[in-house]
FILUM-988997 format. One line per field, with one value per atom (N, C-alpha, C, O): residue in three letters; atom name; x, y, z. Coordinates in Angstrom, 3 decimals. Example, Ala and Ser with C-alpha at 12.3 -4.5 7.8 and 13.67 -1.06 7.14 Angstrom:
2
res ala | ala | ala | ala | ser | ser | ser | ser
atom N | CA | C | O | N | CA | C | O
x 13.190 | 12.300 | 13.200 | 14.236 | 12.850 | 13.670 | 12.900 | 13.409
y -5.690 | -4.500 | -3.300 | -3.319 | -2.250 | -1.060 | 0.030 | 1.138
z 7.800 | 7.800 | 7.800 | 8.465 | 7.080 | 7.140 | 7.870 | 8.039
//
This chain:
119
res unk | unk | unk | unk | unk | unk | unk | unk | unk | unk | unk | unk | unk | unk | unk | unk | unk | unk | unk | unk | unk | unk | unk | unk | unk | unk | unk | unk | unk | unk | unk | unk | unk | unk | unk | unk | unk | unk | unk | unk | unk | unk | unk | unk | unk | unk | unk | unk | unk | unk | unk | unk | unk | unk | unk | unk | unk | unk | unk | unk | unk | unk | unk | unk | unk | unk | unk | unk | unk | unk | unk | unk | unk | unk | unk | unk | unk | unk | unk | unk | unk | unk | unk | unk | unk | unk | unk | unk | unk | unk | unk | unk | unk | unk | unk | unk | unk | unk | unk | unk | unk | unk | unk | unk | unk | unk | unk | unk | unk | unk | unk | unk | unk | unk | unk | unk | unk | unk | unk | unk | unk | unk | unk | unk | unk | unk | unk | unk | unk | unk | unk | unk | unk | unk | unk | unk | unk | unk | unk | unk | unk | unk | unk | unk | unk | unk | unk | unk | unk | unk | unk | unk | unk | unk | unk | unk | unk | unk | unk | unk | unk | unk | unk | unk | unk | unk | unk | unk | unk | unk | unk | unk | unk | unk | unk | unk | unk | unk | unk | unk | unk | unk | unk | unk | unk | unk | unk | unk | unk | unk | unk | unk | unk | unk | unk | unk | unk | unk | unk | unk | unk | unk | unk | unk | unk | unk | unk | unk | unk | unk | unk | unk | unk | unk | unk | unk | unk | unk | unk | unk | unk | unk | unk | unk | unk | unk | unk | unk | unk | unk | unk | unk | unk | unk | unk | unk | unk | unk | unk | unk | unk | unk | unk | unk | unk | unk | unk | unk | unk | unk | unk | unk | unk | unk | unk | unk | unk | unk | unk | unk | unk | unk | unk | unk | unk | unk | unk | unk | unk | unk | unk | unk | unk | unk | unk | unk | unk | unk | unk | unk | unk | unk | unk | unk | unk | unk | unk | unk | unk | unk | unk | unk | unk | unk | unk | unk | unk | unk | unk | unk | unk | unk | unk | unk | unk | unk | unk | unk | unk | unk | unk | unk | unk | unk | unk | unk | unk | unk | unk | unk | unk | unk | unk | unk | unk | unk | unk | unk | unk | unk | unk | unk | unk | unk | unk | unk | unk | unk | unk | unk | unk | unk | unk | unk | unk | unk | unk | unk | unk | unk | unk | unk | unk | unk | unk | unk | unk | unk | unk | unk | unk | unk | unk | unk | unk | unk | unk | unk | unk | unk | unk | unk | unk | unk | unk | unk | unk | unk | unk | unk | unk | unk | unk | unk | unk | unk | unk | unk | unk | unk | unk | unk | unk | unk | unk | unk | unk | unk | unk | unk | unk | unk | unk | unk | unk | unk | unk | unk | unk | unk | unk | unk | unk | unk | unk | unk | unk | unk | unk | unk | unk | unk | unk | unk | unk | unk | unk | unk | unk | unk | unk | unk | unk | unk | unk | unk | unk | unk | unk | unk | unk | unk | unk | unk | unk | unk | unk | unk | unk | unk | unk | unk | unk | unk | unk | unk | unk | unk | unk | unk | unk | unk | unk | unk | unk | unk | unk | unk | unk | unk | unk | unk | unk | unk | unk | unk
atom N | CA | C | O | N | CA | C | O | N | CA | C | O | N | CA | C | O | N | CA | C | O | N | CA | C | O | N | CA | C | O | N | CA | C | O | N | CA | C | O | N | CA | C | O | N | CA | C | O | N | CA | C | O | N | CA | C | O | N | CA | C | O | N | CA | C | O | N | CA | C | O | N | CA | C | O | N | CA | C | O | N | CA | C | O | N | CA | C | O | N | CA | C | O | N | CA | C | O | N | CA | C | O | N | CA | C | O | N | CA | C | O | N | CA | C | O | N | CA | C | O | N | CA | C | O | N | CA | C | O | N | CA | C | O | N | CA | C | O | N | CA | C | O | N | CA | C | O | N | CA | C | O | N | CA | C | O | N | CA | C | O | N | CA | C | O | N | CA | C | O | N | CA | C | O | N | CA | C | O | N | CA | C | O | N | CA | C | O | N | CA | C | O | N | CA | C | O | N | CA | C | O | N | CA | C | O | N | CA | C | O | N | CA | C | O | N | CA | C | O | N | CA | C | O | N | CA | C | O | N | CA | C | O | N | CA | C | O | N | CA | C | O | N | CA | C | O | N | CA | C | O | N | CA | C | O | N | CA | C | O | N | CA | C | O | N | CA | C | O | N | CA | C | O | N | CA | C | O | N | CA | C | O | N | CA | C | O | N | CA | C | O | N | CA | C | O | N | CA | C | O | N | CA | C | O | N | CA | C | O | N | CA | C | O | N | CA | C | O | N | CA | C | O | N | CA | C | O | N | CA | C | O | N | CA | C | O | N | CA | C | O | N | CA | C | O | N | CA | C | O | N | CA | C | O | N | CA | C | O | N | CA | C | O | N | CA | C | O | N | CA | C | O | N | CA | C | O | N | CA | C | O | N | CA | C | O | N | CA | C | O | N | CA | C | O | N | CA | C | O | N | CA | C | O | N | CA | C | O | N | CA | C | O | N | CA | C | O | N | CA | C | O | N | CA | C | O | N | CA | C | O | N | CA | C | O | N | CA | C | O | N | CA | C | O | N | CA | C | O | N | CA | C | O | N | CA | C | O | N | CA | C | O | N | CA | C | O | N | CA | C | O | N | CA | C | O | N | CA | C | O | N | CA | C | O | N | CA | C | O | N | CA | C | O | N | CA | C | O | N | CA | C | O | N | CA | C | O | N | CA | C | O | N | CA | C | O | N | CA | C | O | N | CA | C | O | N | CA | C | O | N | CA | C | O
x 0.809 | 0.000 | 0.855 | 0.345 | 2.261 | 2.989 | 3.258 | 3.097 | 3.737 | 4.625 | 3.711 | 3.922 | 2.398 | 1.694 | 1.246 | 1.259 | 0.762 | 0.346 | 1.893 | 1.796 | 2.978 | 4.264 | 4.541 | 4.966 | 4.000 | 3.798 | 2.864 | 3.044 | 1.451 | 0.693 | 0.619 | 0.087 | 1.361 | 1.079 | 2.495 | 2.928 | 3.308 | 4.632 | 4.049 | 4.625 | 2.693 | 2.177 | 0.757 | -0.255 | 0.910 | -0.203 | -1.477 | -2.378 | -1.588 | -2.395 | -2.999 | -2.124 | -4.180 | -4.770 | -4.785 | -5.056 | -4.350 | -4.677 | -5.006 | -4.530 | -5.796 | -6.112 | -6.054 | -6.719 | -5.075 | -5.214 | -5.982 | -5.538 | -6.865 | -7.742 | -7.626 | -8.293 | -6.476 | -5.824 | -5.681 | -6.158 | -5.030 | -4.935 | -3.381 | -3.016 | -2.513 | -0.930 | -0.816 | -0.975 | -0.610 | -0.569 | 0.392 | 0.378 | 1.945 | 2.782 | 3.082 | 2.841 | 3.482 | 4.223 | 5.018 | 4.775 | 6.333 | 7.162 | 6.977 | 7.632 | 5.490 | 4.730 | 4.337 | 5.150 | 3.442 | 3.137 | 4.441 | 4.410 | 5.710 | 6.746 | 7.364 | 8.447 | 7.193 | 7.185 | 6.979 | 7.664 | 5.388 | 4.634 | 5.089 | 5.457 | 5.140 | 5.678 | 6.740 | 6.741 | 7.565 | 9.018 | 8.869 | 9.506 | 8.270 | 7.830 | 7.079 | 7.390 | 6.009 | 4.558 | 4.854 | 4.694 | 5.277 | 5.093 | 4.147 | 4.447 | 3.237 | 2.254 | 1.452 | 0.280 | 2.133 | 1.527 | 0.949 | 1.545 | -0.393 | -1.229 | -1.422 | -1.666 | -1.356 | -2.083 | -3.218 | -2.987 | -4.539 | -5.483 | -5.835 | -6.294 | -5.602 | -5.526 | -7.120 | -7.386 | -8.493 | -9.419 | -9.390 | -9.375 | -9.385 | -9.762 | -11.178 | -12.304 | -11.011 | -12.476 | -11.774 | -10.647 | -12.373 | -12.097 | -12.964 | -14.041 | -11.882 | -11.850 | -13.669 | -14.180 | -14.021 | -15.569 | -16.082 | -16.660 | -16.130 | -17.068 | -16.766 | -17.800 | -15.724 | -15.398 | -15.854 | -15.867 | -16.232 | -16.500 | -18.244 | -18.913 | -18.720 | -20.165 | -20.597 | -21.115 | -19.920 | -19.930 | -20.201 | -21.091 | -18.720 | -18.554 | -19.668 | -20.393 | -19.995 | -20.767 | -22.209 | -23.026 | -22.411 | -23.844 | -23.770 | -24.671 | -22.805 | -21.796 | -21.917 | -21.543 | -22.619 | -22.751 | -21.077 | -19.969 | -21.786 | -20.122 | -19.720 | -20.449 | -18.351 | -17.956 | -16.410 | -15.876 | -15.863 | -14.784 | -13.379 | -12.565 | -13.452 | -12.303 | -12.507 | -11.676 | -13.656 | -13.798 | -14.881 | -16.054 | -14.299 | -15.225 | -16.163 | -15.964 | -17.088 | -18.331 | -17.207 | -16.351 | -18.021 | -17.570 | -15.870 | -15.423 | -15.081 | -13.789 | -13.543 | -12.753 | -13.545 | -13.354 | -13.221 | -12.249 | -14.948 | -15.288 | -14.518 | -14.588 | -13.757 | -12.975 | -11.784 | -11.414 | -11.425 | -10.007 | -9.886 | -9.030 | -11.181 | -11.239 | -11.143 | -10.422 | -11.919 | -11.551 | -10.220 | -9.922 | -9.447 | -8.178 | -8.242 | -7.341 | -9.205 | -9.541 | -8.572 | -8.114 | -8.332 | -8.134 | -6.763 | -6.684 | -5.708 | -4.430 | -4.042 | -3.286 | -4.310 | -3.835 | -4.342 | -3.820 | -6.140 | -6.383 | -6.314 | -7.123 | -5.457 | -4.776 | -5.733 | -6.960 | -4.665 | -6.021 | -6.186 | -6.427 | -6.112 | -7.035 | -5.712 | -5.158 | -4.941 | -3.948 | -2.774 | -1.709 | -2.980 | -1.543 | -1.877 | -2.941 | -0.116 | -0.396 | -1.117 | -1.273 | -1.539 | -1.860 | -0.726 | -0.368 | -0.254 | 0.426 | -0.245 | -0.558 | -0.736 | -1.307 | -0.733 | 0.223 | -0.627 | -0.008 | 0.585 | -0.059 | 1.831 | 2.350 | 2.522 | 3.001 | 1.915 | 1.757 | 0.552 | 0.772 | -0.395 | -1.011 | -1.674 | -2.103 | -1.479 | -1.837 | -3.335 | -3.796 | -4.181 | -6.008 | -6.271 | -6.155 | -6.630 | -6.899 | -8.814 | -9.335 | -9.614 | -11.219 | -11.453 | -10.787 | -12.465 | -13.050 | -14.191 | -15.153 | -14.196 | -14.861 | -16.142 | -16.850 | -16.161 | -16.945 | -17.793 | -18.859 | -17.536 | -18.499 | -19.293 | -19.923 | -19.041 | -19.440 | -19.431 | -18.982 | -20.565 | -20.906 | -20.252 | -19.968 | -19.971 | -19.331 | -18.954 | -17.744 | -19.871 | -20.216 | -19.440 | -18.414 | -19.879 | -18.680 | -17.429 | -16.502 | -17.284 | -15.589 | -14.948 | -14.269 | -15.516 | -15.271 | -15.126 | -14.227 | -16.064 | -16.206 | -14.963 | -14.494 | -14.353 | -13.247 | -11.931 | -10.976 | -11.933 | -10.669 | -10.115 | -8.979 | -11.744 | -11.298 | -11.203 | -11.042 | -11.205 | -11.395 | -9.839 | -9.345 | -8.783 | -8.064 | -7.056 | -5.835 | -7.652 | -6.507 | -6.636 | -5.685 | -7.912 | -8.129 | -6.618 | -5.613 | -7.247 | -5.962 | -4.834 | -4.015 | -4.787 | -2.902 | -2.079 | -0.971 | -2.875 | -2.400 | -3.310 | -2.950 | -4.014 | -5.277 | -5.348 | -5.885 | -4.802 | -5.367 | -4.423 | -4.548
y -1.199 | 0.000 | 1.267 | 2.281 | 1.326 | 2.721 | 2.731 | 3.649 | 1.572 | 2.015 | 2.677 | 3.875 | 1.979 | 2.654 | 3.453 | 4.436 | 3.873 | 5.416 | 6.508 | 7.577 | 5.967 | 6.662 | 7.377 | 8.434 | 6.052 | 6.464 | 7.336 | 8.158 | 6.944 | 7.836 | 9.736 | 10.765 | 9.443 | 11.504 | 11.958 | 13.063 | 10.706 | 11.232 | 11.929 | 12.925 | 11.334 | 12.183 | 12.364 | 11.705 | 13.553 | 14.088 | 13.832 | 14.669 | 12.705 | 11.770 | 12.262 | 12.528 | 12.308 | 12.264 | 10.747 | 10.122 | 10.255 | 8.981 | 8.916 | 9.706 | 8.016 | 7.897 | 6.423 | 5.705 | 5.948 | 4.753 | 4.120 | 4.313 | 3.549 | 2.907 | 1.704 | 0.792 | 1.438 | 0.521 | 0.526 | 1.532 | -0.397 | -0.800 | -1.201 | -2.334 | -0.100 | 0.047 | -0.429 | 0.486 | -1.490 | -1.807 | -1.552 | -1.565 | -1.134 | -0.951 | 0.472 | 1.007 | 0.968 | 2.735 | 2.741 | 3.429 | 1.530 | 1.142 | 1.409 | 2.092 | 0.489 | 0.798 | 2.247 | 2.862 | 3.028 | 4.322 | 5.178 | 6.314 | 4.731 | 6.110 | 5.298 | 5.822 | 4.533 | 3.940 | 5.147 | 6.061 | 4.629 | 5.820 | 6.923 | 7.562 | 7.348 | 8.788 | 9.217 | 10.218 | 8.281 | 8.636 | 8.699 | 9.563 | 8.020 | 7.766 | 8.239 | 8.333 | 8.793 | 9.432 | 10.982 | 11.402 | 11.847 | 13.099 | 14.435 | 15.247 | 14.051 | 14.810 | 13.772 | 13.473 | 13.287 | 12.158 | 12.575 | 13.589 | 12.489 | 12.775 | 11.477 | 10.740 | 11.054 | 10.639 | 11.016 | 11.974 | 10.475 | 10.140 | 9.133 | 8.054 | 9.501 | 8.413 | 8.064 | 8.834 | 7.089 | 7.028 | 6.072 | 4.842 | 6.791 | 6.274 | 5.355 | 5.778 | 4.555 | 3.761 | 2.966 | 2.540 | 2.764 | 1.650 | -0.041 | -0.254 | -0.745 | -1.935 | -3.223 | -4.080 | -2.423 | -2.791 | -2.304 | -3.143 | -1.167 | -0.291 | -1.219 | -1.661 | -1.385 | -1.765 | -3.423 | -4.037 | -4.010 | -5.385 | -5.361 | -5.801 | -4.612 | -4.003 | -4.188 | -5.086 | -2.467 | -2.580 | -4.009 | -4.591 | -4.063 | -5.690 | -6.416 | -6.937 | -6.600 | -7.776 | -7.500 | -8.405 | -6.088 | -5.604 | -5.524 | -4.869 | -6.042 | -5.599 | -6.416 | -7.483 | -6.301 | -7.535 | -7.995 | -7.548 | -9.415 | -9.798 | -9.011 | -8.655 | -8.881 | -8.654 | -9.490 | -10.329 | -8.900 | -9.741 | -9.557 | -10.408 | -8.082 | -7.225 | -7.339 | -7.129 | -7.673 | -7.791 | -9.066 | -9.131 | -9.775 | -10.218 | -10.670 | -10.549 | -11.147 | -10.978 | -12.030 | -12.906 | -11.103 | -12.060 | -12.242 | -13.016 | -11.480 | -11.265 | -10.664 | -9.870 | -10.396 | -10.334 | -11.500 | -11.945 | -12.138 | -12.421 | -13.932 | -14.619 | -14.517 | -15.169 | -14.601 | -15.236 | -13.862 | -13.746 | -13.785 | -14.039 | -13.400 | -13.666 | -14.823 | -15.303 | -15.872 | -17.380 | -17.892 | -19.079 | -17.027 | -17.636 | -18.155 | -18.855 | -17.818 | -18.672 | -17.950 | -18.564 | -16.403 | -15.172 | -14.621 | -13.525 | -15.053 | -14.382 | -13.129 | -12.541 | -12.425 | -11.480 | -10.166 | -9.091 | -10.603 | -9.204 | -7.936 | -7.759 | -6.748 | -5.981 | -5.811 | -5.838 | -5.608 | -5.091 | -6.471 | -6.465 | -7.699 | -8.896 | -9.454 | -9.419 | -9.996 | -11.714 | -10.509 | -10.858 | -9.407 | -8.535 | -7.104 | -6.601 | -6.498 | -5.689 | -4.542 | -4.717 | -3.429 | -2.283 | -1.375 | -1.628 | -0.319 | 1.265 | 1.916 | 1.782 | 2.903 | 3.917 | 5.023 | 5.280 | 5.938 | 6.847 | 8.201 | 8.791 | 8.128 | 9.182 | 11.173 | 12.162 | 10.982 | 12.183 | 12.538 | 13.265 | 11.829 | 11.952 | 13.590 | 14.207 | 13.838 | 15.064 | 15.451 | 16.591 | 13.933 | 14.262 | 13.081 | 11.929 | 13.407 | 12.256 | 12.464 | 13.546 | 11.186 | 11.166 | 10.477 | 9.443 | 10.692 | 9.922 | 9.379 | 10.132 | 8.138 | 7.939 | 6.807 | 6.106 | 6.903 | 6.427 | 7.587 | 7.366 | 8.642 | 9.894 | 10.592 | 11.645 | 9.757 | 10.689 | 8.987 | 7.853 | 10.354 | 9.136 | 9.267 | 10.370 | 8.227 | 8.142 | 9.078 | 9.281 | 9.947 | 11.226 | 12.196 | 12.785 | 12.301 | 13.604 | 13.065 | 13.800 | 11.858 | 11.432 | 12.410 | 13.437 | 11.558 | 11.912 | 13.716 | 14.285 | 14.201 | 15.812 | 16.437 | 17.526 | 15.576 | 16.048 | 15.833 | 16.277 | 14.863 | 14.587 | 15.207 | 15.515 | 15.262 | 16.727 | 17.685 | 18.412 | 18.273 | 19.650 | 19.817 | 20.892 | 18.605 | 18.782 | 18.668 | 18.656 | 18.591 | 17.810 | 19.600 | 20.377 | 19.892 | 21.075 | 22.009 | 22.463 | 21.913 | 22.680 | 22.736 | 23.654 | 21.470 | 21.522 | 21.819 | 22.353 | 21.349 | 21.454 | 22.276 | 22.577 | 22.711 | 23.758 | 24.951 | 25.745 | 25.515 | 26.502 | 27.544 | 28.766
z 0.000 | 0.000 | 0.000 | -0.475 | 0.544 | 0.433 | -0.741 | -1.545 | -0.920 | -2.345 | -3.169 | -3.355 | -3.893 | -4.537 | -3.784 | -4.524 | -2.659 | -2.478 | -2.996 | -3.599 | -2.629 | -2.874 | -4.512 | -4.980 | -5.003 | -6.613 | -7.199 | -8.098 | -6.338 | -7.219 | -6.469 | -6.885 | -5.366 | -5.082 | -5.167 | -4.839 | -5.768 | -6.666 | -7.952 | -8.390 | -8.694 | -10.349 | -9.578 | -9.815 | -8.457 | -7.917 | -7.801 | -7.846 | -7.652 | -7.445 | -5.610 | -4.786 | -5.280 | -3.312 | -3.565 | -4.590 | -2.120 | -1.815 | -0.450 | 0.365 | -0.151 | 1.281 | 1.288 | 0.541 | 2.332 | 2.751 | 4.093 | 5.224 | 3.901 | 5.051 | 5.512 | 5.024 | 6.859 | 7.234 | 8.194 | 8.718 | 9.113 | 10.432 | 10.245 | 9.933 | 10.480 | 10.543 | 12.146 | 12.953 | 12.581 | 14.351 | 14.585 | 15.816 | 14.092 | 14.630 | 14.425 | 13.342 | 15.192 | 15.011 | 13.646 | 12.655 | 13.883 | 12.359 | 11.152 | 10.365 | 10.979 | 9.650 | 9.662 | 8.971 | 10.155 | 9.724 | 9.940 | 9.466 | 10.668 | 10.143 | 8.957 | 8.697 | 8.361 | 6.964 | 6.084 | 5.626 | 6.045 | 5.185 | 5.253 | 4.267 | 6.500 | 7.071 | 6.003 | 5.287 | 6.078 | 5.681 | 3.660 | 3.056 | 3.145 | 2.044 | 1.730 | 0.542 | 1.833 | 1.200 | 1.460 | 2.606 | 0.455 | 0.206 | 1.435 | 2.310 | 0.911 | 1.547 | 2.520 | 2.291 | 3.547 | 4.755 | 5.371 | 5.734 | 6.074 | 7.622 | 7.841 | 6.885 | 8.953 | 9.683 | 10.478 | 11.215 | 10.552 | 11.344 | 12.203 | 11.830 | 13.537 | 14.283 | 14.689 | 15.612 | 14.341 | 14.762 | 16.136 | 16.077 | 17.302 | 18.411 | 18.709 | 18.446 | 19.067 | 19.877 | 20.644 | 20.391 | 21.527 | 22.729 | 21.784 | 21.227 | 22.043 | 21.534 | 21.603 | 20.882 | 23.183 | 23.424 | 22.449 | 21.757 | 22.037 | 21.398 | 19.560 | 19.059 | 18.914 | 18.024 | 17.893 | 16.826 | 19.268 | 19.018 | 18.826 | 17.891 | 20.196 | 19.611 | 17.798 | 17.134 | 17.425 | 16.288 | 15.214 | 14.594 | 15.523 | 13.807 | 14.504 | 13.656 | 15.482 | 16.012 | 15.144 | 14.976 | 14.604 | 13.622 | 12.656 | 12.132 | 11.828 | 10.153 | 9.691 | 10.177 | 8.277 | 7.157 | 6.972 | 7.268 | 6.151 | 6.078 | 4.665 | 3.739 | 4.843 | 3.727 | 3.402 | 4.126 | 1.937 | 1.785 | 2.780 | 3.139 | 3.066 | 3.786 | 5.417 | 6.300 | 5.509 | 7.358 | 7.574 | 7.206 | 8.094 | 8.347 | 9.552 | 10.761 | 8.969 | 10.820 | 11.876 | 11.750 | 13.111 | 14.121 | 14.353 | 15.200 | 13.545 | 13.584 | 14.696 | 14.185 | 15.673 | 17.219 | 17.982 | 18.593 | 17.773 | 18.766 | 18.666 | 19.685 | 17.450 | 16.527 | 17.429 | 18.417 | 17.207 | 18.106 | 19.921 | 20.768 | 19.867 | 22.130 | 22.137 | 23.011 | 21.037 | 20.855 | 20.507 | 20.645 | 20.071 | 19.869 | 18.332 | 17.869 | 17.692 | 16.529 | 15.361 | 14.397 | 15.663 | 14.981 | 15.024 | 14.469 | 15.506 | 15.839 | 15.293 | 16.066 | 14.117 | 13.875 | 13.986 | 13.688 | 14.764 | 14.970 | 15.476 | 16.386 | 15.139 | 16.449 | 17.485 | 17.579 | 18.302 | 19.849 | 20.424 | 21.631 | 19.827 | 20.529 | 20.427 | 21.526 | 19.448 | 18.808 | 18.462 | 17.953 | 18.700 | 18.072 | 18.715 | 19.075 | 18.719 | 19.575 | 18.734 | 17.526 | 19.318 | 18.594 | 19.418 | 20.569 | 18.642 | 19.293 | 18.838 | 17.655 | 19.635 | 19.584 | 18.784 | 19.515 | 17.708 | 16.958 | 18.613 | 19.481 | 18.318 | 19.515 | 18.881 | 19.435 | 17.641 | 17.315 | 15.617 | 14.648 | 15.876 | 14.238 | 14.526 | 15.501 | 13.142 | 12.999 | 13.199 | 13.259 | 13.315 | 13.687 | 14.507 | 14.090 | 15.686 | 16.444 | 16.491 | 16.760 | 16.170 | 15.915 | 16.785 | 16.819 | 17.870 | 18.984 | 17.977 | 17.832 | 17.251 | 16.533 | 17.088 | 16.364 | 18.667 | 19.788 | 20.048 | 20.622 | 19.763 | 20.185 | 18.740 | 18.642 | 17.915 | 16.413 | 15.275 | 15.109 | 14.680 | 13.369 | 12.235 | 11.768 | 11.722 | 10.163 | 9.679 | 9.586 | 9.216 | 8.428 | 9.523 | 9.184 | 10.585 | 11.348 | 11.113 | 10.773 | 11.254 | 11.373 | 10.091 | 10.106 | 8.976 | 7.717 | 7.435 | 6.815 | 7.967 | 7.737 | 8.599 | 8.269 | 9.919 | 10.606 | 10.370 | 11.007 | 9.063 | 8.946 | 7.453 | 7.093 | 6.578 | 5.501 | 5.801 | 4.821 | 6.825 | 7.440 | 7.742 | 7.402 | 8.512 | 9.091 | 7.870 | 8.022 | 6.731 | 4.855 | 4.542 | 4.457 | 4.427 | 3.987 | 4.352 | 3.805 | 5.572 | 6.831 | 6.876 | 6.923 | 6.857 | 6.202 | 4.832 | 4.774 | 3.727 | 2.356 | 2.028 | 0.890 | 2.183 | 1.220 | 1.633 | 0.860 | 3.063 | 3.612 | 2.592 | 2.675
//
């Protein structure tokens, strides 16, 4: 995913990558590689995120019950549960995305793109 994000806002290309980087490592990766980098760190407490998937059609990229699969041990790689998560120690937008819906998340984190490269 860097590399091609690396490539395409090398021929000015926006990219947004929507991922679960669990280690600090990986996002000063990107960091170090991607031109014009932000990070957004979306906060939720891990209850709140099992809630959630526990109401989420399946799909190909997540799938149901993928939590509750890892409290079982069934799941090893899911961060937070079978792997560690780090918390970002400086992203440029941190989203309590436990206190706000989709749509605010989204409206707070163009606001904060705007802000940096647009203003």
């Amino acid at each position: 995913l860097v590399y091609i994000a690396k490539l395409l806002t090398q021929n000015g290309v926006n990219v947004v990558i929507d991922a679960t980087g669990n280690l600090r490592r990986y996002r000063e990766n990107a960091r170090n590689q991607i031109q014009k980098f932000m990070e957004a760190y979306l906060e939720c407490p891990l209850e709140v995120c099992i809630e959630r998937e526990s109401r989420r059609a399946e799909t190909r990229q997540a799938p149901r019950q993928i939590y509750e699969r890892a409290l079982k041990g069934e799941a090893p790689t899911v961060p937070g549960v079978g792997q560690p998560y780090e918390p970002p120690t400086n992203p440029e937008i941190t989203v309590n995305t436990a206190h706000c819906t989709p749509e605010e998340a989204a409206r707070k984190i163009l606001e904060a793109i705007i802000g940096k490269w647009y203003a």
